[in-house]
C-alpha positions as a Markdown table, in Angstrom:
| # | Residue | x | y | z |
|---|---|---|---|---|
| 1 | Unk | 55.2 | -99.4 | -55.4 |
| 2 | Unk | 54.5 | -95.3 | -55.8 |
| 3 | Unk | 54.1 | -92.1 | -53.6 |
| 4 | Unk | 51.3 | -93.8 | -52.4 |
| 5 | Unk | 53.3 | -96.6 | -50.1 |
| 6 | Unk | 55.6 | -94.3 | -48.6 |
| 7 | Unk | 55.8 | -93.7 | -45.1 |
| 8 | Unk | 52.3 | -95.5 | -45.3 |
| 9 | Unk | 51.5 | -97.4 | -41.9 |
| 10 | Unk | 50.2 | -101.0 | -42.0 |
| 11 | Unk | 49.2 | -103.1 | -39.4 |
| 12 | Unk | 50.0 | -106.7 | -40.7 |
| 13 | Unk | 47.7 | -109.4 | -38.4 |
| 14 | Unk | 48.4 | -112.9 | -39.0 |
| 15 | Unk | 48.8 | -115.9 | -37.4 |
| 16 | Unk | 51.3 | -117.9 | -39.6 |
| 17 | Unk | 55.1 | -116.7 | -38.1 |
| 18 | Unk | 56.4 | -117.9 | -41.4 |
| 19 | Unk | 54.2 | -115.7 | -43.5 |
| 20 | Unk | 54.1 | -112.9 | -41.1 |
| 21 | Unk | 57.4 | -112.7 | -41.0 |
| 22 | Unk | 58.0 | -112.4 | -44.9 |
| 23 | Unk | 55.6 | -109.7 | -45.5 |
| 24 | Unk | 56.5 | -107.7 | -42.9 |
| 25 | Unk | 59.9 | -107.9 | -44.5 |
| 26 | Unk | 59.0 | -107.2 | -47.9 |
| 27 | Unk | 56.6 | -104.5 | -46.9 |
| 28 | Unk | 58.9 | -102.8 | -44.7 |
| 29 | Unk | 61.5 | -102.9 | -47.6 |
| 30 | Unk | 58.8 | -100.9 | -50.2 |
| 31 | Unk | 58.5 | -98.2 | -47.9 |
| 32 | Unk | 55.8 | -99.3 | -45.5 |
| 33 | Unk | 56.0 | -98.6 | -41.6 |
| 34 | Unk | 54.8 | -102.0 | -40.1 |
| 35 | Unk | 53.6 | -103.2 | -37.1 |
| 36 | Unk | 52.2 | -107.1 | -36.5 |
| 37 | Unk | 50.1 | -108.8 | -34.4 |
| 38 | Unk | 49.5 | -113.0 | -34.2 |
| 39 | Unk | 46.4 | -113.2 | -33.0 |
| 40 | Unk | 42.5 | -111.4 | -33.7 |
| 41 | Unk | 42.8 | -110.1 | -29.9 |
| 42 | Unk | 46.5 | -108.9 | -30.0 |
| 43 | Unk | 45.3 | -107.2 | -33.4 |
| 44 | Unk | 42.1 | -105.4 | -31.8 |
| 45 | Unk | 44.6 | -104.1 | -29.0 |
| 46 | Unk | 46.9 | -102.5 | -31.5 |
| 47 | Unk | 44.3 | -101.2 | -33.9 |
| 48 | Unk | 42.9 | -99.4 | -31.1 |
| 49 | Unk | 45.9 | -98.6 | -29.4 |
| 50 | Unk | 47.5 | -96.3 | -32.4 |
| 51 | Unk | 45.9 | -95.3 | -35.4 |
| 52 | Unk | 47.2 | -97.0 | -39.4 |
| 53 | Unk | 46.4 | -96.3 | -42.4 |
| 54 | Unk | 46.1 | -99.7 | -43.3 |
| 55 | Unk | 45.2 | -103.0 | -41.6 |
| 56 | Unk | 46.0 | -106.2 | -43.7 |
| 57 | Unk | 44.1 | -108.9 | -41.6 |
| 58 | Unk | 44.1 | -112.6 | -42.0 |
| 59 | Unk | 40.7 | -114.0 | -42.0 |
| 60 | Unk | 41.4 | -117.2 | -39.8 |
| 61 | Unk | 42.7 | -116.0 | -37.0 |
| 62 | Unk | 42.6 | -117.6 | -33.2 |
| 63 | Unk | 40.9 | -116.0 | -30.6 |
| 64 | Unk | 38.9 | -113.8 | -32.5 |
| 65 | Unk | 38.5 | -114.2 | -36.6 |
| 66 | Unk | 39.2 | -111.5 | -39.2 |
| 67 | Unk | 35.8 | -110.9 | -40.0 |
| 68 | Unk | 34.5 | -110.4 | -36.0 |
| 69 | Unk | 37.8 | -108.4 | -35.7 |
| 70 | Unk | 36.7 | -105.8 | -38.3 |
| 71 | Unk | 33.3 | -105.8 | -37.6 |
| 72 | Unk | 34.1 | -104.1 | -33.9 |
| 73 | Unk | 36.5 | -102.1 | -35.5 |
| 74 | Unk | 34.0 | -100.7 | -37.3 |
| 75 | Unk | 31.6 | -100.9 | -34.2 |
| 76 | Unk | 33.9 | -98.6 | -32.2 |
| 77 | Unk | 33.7 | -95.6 | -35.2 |
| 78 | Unk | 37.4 | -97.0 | -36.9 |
| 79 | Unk | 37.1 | -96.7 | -40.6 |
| 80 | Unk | 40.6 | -97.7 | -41.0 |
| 81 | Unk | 40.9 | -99.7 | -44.5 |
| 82 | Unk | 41.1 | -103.3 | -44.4 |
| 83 | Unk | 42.4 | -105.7 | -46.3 |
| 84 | Unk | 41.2 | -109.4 | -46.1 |
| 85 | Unk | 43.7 | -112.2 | -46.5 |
| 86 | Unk | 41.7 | -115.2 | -47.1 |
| 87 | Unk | 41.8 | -118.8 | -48.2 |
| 88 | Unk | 38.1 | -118.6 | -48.4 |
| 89 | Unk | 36.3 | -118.6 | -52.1 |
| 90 | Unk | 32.8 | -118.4 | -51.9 |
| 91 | Unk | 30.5 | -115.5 | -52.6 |
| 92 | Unk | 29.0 | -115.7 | -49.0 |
| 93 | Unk | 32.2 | -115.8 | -46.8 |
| 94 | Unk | 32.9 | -112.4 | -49.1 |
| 95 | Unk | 29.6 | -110.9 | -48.5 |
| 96 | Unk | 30.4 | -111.8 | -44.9 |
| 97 | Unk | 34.1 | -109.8 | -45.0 |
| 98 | Unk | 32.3 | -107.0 | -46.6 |
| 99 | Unk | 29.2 | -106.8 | -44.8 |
| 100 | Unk | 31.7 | -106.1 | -41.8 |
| 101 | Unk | 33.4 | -103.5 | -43.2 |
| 102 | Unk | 36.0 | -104.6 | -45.2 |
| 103 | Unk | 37.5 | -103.3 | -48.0 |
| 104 | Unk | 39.0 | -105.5 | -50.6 |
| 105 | Unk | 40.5 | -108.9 | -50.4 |
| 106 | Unk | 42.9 | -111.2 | -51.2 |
| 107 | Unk | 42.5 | -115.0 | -51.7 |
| 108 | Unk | 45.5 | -117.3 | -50.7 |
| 109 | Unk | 47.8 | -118.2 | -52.3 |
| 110 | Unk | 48.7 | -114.9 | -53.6 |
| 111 | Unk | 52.0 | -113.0 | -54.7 |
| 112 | Unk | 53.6 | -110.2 | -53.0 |
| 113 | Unk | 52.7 | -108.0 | -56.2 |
| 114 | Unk | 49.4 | -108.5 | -55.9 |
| 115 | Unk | 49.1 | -108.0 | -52.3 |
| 116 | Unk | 51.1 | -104.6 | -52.4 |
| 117 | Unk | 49.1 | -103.1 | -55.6 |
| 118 | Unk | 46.3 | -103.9 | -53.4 |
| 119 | Unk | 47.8 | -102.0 | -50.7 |
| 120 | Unk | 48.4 | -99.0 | -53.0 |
| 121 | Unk | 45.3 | -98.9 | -55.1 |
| 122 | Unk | 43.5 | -98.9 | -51.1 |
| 123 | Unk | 45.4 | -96.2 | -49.9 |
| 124 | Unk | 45.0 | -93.7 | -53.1 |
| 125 | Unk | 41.6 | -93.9 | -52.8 |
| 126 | Unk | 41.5 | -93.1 | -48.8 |
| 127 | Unk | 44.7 | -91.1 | -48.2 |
| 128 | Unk | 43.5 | -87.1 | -48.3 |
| 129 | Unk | 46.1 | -85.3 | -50.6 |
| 130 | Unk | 48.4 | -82.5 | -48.5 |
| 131 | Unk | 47.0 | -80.0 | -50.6 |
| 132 | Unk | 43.5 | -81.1 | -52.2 |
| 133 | Unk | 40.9 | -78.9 | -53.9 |
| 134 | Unk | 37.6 | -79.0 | -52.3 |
| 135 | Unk | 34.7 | -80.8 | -53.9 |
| 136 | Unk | 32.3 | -81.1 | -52.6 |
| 137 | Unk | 29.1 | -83.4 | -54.4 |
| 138 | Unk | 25.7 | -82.4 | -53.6 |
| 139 | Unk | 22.2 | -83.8 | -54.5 |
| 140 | Unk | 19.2 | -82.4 | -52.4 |
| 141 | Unk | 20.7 | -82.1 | -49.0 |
| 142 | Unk | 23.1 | -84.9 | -49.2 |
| 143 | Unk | 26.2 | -83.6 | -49.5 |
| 144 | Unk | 29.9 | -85.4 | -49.9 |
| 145 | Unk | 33.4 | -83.9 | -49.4 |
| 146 | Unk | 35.8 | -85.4 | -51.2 |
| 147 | Unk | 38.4 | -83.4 | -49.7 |
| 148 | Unk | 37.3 | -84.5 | -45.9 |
| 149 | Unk | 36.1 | -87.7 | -46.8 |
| 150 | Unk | 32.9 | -86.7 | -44.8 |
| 151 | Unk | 29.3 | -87.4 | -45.4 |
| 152 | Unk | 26.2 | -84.6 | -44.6 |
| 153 | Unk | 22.4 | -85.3 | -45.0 |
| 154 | Unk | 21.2 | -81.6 | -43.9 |
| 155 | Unk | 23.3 | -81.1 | -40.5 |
| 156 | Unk | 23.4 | -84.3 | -39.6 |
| 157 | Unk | 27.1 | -85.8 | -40.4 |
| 158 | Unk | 26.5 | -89.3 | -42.1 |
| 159 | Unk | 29.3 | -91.9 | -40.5 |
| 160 | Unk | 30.3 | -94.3 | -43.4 |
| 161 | Unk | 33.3 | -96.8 | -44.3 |
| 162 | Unk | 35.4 | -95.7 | -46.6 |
| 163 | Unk | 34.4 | -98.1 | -49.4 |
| 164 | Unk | 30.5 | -96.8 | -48.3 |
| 165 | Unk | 31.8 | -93.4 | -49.3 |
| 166 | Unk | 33.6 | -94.3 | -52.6 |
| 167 | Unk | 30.3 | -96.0 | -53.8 |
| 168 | Unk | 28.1 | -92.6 | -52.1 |
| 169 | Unk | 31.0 | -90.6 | -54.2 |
| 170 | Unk | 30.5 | -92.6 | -57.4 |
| 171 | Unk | 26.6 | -91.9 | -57.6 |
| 172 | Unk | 26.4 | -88.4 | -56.5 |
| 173 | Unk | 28.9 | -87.8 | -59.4 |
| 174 | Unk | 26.3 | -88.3 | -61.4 |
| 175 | Unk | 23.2 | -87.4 | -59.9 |
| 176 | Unk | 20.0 | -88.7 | -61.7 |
| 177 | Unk | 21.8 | -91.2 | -63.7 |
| 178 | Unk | 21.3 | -94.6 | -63.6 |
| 179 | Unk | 24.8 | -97.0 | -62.9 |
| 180 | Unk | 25.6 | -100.6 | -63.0 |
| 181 | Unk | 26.7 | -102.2 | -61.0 |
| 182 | Unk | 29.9 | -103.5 | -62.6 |
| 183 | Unk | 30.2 | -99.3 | -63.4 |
| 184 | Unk | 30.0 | -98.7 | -59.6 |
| 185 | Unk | 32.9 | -101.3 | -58.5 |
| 186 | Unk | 34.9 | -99.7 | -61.6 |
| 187 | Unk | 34.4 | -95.7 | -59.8 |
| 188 | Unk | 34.5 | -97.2 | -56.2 |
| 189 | Unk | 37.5 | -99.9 | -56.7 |
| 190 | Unk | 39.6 | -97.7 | -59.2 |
| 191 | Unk | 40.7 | -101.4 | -61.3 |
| 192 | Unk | 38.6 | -104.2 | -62.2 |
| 193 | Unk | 37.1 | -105.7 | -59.8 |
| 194 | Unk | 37.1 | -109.9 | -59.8 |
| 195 | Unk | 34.6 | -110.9 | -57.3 |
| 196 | Unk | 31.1 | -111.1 | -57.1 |
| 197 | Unk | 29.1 | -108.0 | -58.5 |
| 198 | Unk | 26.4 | -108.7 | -56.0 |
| 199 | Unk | 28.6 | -107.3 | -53.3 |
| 200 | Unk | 27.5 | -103.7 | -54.4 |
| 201 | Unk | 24.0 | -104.8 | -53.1 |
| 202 | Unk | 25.6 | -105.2 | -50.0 |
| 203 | Unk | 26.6 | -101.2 | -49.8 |
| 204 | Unk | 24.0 | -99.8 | -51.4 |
| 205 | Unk | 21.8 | -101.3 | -48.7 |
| 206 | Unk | 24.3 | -100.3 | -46.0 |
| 207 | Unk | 23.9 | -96.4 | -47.0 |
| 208 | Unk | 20.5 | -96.8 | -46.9 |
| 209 | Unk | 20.3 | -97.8 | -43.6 |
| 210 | Unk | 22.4 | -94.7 | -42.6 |
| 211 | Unk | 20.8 | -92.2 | -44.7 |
| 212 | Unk | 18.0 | -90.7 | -43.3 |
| 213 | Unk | 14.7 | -92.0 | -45.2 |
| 214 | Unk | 13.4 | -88.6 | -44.5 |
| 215 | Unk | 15.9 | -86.8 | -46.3 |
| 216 | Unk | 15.3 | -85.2 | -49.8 |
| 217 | Unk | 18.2 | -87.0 | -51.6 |
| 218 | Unk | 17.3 | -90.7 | -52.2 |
| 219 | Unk | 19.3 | -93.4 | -53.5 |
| 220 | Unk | 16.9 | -95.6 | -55.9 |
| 221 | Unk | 17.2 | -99.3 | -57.2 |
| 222 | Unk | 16.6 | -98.9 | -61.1 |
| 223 | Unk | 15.3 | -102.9 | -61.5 |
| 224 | Unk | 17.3 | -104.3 | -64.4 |
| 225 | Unk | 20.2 | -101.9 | -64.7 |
| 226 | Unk | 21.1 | -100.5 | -61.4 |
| 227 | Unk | 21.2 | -97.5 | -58.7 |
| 228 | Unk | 21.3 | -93.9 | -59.1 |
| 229 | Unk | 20.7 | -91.1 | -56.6 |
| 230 | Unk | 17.9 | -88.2 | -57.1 |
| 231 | Unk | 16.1 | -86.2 | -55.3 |
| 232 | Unk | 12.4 | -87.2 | -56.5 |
| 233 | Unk | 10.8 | -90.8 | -55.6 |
């Protein structure tokens, strides 16, 4: 499974014992740390409790579902990555998951491959190297650091997910040009992407709503071919 996966801590929530109980196994056996939880509350207690770098989360959980859990994860400030597990299909219970702040997904039944490259493709894109050179992207006075993972608009500090920040990342890469959005999920997922393109609407209108209108870096809606970030209207 790669560097990325080892010593790597997951928190696995699911309600099947059967299921749990395999992954746990097989994850623990390719290197992960793992702790599980059976139900949405018992998951919200650990999550907050200690921090992962990963929470795999089943979406139909008792007592509180995968989707609500997430969502006050993300409430609270968390921006731990999550991983949906999910016998759900449609485009809108996806929106839904990612609306929340989810991060990718996985639709049942799956294989243990797919689950842990997943994992791994998650993690390299949110882990911070030990040793990193600093980048730092900049258009107007928006400002991303790669390196930090941390979001400025002037002196104001920008608080995103960290899918919100690979998409952010993505544009400012290329300020002033114009990308689709299959071109964005390609930057921001790192492998092709199998879901619904529309879900990049979904981010692009969640950084608005954090960025400040105000500021001199604006992210645009080119009508026809897609977003780009500049700092003239």
């Amino acid at each position: 499974m790669g560097a990325p996966a080892s010593g790597a801590s997951l928190l696995l929530v699911e309600d099947d014992d059967s299921i749990r109980e395999l992954l746990a196994s097989a994850l623990r056996f390719g290197g992960y740390r793992i702790e599980t939880a059976a139900t949405g509350p018992d998951g919200l207690n650990a999550a907050v409790a200690r921090e992962f770098d990963l929470i795999v989360l089943d979406v139909g959980l008792p007592g509180i579902d995968g989707f609500e859990l997430c969502r006050l994860l993300r409430q609270r400030g968390d921006v731990t990555p999550v991983i949906f597990l999910t016998a759900r299909r449609e485009a809108e219970d996806l929106r839904t998951g990612f609306e929340g702040g989810g991060d990718d997904y996985v639709v049942k039944p799956f294989g243990l491959e797919e689950l842990t490259l997943r994992i791994d493709a998650v993690l390299r894109r949110t882990r911070i190297p030990n040793q990193v050179e600093r980048s730092v992207l900049r258009c107007g006075d928006l400002a991303v650091d790669e390196a930090a993972r941390r979001v400025h608009q002037g002196d104001r500090e920008v608080k995103v997910t960290p899918t919100e920040f690979r998409v952010l990342a993505a544009l400012l890469a290329s300020p002033g040009a114009v990308l689709s959005k299959s071109q964005i999920l390609e930057r921001a997922w790192g492998y092709d992407f199998d879901g619904d393109e529309r879900i990049v609407e979904t981010y692009v209108s969640a950084i608005r709503q954090k960025l400040d209108p105000n500021g001199s870096a604006q992210l645009h809606t080119v009508r026809g071919f897609g977003y780009t970030i500049r700092t003239e209207p």
